[in-house]
GUVEX-78053 format. One record per atom (N, C-alpha, C, O, CB): atom name; chain; z, y, x negated; residue in three letters. Coordinates in nm, 2 decimals. Last residue first. Glycine has a CB too. Layout:
REM GUVEX-78053
<node a="CA" c="A" w="Z" v="Y" u="X" r="ALA"/>
...
***
This chain:
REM GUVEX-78053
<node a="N" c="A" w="-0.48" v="0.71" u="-1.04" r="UNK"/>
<node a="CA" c="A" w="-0.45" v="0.68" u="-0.90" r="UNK"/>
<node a="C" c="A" w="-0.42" v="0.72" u="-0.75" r="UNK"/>
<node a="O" c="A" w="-0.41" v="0.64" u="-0.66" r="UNK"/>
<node a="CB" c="A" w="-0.39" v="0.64" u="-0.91" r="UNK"/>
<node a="N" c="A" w="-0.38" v="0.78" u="-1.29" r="UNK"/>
<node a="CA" c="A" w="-0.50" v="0.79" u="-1.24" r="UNK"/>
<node a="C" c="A" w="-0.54" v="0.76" u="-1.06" r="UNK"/>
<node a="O" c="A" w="-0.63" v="0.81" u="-0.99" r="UNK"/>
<node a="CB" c="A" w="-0.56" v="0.68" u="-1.34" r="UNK"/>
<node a="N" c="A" w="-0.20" v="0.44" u="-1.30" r="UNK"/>
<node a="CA" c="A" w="-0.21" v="0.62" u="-1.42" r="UNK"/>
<node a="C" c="A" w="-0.34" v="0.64" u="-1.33" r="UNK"/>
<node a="O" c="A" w="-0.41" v="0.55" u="-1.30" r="UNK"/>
<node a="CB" c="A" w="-0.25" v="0.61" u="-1.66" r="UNK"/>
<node a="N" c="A" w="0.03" v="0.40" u="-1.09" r="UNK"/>
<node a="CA" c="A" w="-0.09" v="0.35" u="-1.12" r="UNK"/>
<node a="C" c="A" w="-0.17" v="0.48" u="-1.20" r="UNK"/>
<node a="O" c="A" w="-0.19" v="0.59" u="-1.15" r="UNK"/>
<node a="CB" c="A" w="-0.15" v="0.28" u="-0.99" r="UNK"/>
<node a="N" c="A" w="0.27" v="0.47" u="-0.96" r="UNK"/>
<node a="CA" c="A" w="0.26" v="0.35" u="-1.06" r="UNK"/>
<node a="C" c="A" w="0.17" v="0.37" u="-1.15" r="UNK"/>
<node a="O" c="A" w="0.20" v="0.36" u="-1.27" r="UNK"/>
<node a="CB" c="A" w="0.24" v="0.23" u="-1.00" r="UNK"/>
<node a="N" c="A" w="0.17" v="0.69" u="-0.80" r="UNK"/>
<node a="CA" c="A" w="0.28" v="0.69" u="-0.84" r="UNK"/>
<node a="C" c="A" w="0.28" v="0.59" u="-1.00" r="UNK"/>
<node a="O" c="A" w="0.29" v="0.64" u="-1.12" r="UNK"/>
<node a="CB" c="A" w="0.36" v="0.65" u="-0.71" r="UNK"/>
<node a="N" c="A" w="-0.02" v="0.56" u="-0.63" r="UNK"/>
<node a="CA" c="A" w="-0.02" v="0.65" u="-0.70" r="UNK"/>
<node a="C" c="A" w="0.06" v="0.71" u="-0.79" r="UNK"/>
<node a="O" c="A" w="0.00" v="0.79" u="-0.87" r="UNK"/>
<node a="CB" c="A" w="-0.04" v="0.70" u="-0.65" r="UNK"/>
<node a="N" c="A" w="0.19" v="0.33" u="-0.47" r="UNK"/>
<node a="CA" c="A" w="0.03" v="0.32" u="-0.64" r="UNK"/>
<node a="C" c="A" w="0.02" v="0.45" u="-0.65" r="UNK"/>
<node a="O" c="A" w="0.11" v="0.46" u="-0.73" r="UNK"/>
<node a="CB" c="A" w="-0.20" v="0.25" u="-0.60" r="UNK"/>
<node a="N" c="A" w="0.35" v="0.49" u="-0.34" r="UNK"/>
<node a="CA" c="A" w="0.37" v="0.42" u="-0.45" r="UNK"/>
<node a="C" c="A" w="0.29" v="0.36" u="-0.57" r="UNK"/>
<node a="O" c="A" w="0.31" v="0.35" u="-0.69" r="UNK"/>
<node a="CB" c="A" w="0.40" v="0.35" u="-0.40" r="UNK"/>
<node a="N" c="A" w="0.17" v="0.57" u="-0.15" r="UNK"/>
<node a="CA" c="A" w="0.25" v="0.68" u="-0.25" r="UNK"/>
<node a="C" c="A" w="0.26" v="0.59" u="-0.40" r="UNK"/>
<node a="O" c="A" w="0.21" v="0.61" u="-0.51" r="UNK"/>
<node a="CB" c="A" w="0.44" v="0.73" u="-0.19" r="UNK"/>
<node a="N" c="A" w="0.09" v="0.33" u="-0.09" r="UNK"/>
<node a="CA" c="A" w="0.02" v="0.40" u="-0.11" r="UNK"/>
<node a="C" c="A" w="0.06" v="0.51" u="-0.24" r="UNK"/>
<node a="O" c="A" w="0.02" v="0.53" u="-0.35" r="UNK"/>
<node a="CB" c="A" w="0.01" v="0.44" u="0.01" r="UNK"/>
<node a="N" c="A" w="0.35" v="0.25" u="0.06" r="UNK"/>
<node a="CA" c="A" w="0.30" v="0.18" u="-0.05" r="UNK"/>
<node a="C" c="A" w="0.21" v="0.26" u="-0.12" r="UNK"/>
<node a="O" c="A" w="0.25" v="0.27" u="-0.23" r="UNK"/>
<node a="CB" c="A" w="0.24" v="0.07" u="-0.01" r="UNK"/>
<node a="N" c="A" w="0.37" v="0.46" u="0.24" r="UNK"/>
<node a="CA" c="A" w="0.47" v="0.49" u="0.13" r="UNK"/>
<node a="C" c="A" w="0.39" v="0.35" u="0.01" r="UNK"/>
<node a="O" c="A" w="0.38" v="0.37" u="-0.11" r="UNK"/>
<node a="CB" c="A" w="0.68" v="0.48" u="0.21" r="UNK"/>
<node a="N" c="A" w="0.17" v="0.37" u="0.41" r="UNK"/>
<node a="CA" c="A" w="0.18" v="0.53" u="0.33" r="UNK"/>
<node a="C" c="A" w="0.25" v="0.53" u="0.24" r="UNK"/>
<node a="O" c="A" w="0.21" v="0.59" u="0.14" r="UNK"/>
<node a="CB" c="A" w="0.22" v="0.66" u="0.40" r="UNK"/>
<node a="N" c="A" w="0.22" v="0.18" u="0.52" r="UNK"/>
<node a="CA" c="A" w="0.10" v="0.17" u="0.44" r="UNK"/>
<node a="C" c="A" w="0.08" v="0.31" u="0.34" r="UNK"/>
<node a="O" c="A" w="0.02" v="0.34" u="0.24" r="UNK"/>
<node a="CB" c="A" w="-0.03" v="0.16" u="0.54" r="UNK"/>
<node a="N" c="A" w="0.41" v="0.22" u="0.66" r="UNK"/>
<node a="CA" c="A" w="0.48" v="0.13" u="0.58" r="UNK"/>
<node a="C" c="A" w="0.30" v="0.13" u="0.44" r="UNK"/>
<node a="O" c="A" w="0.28" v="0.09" u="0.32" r="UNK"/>
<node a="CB" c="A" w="0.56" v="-0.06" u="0.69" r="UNK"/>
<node a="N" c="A" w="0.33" v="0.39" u="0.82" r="UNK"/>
<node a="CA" c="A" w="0.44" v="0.42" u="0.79" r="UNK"/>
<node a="C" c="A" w="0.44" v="0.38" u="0.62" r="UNK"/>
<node a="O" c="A" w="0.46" v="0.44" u="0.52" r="UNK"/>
<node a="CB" c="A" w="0.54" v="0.36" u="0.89" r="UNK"/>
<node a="N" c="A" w="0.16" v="0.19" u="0.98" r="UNK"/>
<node a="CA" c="A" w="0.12" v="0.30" u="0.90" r="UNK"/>
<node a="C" c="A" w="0.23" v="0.38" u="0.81" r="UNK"/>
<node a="O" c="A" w="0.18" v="0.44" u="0.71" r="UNK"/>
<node a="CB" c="A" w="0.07" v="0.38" u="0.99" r="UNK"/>
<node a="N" c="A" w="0.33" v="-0.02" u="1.03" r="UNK"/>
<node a="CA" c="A" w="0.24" v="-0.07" u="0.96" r="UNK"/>
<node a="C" c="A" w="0.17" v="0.09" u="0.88" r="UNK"/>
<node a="O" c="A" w="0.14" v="0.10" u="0.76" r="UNK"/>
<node a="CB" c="A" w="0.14" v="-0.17" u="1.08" r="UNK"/>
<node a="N" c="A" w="0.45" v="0.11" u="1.29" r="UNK"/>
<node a="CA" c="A" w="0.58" v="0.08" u="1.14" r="UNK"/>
<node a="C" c="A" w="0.46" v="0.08" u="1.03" r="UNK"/>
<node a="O" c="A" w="0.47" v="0.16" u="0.93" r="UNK"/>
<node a="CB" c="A" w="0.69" v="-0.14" u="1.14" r="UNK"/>
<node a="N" c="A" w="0.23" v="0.17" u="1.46" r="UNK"/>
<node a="CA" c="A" w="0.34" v="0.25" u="1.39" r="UNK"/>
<node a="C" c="A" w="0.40" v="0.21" u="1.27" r="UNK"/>
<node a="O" c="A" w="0.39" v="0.27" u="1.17" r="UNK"/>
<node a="CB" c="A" w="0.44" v="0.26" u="1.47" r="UNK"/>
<node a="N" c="A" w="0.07" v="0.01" u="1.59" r="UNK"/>
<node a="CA" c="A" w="0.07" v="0.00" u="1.45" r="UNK"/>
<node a="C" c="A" w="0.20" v="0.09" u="1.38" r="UNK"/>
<node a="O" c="A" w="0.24" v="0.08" u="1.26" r="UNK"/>
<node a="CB" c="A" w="-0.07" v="0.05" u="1.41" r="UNK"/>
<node a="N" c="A" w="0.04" v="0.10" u="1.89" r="UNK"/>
<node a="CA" c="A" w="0.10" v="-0.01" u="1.80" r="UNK"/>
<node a="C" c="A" w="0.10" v="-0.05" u="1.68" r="UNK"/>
<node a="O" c="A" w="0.15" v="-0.16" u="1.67" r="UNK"/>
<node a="CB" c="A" w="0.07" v="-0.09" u="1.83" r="UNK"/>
<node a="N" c="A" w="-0.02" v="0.39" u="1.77" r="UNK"/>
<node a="CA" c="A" w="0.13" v="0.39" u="1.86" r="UNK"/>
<node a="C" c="A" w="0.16" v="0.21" u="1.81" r="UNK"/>
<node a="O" c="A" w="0.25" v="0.17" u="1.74" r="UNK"/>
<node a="CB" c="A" w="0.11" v="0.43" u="2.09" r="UNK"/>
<node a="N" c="A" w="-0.26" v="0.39" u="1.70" r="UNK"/>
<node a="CA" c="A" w="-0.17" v="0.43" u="1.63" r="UNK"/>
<node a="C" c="A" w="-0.04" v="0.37" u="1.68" r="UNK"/>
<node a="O" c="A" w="0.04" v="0.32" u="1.60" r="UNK"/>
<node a="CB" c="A" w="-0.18" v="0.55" u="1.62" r="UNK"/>
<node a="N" c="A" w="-0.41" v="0.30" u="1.98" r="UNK"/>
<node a="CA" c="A" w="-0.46" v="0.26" u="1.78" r="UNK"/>
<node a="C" c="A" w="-0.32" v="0.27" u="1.74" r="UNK"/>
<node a="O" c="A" w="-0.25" v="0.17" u="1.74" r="UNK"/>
<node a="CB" c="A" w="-0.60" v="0.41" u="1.65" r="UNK"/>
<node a="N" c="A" w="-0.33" v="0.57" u="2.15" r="UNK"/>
<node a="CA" c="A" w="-0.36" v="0.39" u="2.16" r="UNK"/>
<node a="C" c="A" w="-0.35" v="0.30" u="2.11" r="UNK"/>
<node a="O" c="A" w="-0.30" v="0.20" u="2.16" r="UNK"/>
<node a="CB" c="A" w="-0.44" v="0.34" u="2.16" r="UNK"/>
<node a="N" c="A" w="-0.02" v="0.74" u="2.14" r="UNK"/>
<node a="CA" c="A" w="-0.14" v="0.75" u="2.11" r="UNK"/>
<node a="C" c="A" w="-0.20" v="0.58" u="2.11" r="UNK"/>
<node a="O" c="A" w="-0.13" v="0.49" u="2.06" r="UNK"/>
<node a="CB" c="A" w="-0.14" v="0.83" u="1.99" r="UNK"/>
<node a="N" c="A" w="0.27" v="0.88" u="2.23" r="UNK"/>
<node a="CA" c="A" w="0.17" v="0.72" u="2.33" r="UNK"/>
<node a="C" c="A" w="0.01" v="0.76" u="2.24" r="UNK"/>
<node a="O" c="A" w="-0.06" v="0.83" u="2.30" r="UNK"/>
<node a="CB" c="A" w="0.13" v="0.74" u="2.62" r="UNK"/>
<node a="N" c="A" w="0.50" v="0.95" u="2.08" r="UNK"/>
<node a="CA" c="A" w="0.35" v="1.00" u="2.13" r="UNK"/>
<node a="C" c="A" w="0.28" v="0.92" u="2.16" r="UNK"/>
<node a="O" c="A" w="0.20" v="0.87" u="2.08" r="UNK"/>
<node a="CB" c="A" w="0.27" v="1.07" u="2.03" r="UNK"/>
<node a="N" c="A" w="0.65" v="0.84" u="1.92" r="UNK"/>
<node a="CA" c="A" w="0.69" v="0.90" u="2.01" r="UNK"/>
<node a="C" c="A" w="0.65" v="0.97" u="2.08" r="UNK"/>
<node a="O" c="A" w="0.72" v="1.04" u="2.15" r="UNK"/>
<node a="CB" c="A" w="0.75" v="0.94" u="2.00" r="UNK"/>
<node a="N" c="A" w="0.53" v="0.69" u="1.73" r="UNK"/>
<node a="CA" c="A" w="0.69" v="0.63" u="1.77" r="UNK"/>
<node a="C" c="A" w="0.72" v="0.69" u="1.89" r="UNK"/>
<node a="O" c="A" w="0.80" v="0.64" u="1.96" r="UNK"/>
<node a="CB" c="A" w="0.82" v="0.66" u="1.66" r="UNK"/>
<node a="N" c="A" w="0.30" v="0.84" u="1.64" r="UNK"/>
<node a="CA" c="A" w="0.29" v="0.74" u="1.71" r="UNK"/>
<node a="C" c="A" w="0.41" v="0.68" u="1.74" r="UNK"/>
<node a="O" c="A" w="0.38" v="0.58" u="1.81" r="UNK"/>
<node a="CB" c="A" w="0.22" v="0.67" u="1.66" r="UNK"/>
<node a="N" c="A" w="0.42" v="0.98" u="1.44" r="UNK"/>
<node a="CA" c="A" w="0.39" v="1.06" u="1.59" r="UNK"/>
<node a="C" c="A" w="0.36" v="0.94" u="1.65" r="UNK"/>
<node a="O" c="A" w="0.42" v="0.94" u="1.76" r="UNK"/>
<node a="CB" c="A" w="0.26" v="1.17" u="1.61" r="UNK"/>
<node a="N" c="A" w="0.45" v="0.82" u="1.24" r="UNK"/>
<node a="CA" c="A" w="0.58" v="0.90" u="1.31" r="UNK"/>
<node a="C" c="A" w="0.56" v="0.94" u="1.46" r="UNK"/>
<node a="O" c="A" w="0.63" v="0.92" u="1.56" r="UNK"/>
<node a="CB" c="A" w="0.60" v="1.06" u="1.23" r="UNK"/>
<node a="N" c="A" w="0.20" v="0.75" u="1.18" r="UNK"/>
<node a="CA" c="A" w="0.27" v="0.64" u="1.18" r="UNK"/>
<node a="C" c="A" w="0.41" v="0.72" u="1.30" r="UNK"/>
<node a="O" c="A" w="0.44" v="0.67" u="1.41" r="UNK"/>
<node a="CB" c="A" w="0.31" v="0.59" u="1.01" r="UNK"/>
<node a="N" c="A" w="0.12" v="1.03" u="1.09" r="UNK"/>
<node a="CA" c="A" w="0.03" v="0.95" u="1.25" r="UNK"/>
<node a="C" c="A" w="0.11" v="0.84" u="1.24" r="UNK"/>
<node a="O" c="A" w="0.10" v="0.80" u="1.36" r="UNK"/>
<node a="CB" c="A" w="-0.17" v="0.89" u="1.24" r="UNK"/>
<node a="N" c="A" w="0.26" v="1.04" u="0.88" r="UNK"/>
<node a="CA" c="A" w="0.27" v="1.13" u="0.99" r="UNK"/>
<node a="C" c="A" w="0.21" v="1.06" u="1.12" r="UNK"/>
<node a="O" c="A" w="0.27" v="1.04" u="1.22" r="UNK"/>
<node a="CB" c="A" w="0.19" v="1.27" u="0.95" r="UNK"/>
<node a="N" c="A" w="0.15" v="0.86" u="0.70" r="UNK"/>
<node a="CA" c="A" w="0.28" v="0.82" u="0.72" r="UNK"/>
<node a="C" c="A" w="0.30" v="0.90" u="0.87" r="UNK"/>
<node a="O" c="A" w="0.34" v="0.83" u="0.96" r="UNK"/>
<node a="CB" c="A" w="0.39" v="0.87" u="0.59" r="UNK"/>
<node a="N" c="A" w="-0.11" v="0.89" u="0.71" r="UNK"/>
<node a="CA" c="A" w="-0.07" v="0.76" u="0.75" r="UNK"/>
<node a="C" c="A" w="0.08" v="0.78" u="0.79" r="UNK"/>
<node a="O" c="A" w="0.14" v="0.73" u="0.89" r="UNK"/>
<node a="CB" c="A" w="-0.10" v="0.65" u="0.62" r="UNK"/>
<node a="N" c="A" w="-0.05" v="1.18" u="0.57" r="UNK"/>
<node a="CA" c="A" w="-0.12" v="1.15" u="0.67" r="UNK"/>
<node a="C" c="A" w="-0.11" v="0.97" u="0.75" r="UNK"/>
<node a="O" c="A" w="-0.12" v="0.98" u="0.87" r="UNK"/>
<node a="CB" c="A" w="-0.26" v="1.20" u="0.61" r="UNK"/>
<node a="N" c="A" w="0.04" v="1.09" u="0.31" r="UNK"/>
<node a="CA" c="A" w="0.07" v="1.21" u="0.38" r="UNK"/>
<node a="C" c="A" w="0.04" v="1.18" u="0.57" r="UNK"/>
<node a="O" c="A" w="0.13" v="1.16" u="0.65" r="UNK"/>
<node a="CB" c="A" w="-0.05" v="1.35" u="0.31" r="UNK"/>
<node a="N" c="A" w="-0.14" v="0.96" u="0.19" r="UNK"/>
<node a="CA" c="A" w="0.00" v="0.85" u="0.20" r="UNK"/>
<node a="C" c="A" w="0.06" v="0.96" u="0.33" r="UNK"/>
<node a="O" c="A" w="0.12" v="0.92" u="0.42" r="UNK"/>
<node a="CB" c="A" w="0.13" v="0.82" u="0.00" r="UNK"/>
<node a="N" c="A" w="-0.36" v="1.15" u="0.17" r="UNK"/>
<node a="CA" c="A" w="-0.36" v="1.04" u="0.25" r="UNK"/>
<node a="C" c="A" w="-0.25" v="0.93" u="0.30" r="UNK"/>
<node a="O" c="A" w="-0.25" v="0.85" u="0.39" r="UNK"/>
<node a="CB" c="A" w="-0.44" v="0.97" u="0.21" r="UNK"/>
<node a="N" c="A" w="-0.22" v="1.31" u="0.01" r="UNK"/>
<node a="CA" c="A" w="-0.21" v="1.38" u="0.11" r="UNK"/>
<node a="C" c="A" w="-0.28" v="1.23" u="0.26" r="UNK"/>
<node a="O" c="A" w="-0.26" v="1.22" u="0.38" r="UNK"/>
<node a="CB" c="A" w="-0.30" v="1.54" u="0.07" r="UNK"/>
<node a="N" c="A" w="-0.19" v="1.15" u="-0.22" r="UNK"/>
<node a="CA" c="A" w="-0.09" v="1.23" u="-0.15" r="UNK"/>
<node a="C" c="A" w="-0.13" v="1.28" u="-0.03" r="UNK"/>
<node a="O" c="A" w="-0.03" v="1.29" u="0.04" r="UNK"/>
<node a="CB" c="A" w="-0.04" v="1.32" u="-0.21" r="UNK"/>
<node a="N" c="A" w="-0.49" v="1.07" u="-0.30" r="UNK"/>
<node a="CA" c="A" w="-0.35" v="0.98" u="-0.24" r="UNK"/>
<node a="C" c="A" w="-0.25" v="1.04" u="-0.13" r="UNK"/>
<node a="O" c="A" w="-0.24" v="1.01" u="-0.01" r="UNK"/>
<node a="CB" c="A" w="-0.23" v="0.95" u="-0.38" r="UNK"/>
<node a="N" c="A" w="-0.59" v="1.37" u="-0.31" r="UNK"/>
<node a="CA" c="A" w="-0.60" v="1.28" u="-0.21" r="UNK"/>
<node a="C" c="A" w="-0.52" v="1.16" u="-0.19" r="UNK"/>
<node a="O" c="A" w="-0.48" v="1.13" u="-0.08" r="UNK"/>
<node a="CB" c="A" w="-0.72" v="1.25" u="-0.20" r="UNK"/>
<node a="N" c="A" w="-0.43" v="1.44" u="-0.55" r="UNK"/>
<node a="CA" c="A" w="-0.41" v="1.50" u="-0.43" r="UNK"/>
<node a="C" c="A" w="-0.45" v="1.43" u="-0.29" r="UNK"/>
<node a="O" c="A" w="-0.38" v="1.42" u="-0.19" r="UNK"/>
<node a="CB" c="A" w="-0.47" v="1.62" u="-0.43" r="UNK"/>
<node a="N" c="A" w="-0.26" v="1.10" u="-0.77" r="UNK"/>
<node a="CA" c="A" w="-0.37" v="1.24" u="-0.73" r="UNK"/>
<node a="C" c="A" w="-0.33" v="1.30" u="-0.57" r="UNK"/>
<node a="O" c="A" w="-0.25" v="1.26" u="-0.50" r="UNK"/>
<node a="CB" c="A" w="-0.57" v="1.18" u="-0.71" r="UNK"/>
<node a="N" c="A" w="0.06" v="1.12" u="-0.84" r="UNK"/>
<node a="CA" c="A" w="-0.05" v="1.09" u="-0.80" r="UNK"/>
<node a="C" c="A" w="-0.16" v="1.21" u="-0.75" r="UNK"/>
<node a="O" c="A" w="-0.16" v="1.33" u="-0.72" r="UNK"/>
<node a="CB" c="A" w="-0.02" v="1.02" u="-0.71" r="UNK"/>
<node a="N" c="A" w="0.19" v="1.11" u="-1.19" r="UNK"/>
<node a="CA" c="A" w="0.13" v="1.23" u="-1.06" r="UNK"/>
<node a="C" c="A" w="0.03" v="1.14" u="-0.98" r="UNK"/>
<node a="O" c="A" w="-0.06" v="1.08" u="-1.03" r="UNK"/>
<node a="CB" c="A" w="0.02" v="1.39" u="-1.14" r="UNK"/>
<node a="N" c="A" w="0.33" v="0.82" u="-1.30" r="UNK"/>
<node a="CA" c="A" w="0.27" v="0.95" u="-1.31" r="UNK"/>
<node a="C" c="A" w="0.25" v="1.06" u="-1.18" r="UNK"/>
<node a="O" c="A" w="0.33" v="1.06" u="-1.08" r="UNK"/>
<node a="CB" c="A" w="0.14" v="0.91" u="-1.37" r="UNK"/>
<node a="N" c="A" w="0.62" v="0.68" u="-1.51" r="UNK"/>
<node a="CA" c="A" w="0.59" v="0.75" u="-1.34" r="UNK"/>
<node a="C" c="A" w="0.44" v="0.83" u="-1.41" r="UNK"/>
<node a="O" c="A" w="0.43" v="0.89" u="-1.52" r="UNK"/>
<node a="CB" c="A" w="0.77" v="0.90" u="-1.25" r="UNK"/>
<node a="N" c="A" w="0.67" v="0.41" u="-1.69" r="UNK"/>
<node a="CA" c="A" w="0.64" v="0.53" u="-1.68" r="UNK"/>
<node a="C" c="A" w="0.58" v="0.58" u="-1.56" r="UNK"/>
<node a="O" c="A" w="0.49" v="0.52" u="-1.50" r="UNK"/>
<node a="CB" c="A" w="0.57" v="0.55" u="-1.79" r="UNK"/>
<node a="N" c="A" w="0.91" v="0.18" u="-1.75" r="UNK"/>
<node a="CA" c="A" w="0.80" v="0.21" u="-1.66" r="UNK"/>
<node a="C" c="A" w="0.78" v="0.36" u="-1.66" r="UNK"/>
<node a="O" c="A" w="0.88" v="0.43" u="-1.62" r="UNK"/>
<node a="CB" c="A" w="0.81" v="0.14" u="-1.52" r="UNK"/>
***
């Protein structure tokens, strides 16, 4: 299996899901705070198609 670059907006959106996933563990935010793991866990999949997926 060959790795590629993900693009900048993947990254910086797997970036961002993952971060608001963090702050929400320890920052009462409304949306976010119960979803925590789920954002976390949506970012690194994320990374992951970009990663996998040529172009992505």
């Amino acid at each position: 299996m060959k790795l590629s670059t993900p693009t900048k907006l993947v990254f910086w959106l797997s970036t961002a899901l993952a971060v608001l996933g963090i702050l929400g563990k320890f920052i009462a935010i409304p949306f976010v705070s119960s979803y925590n793991f789920w954002l976390v866990a949506a970012g690194f999949v994320l990374l992951w198609l970009g990663n996998v997926l040529k172009g992505f």
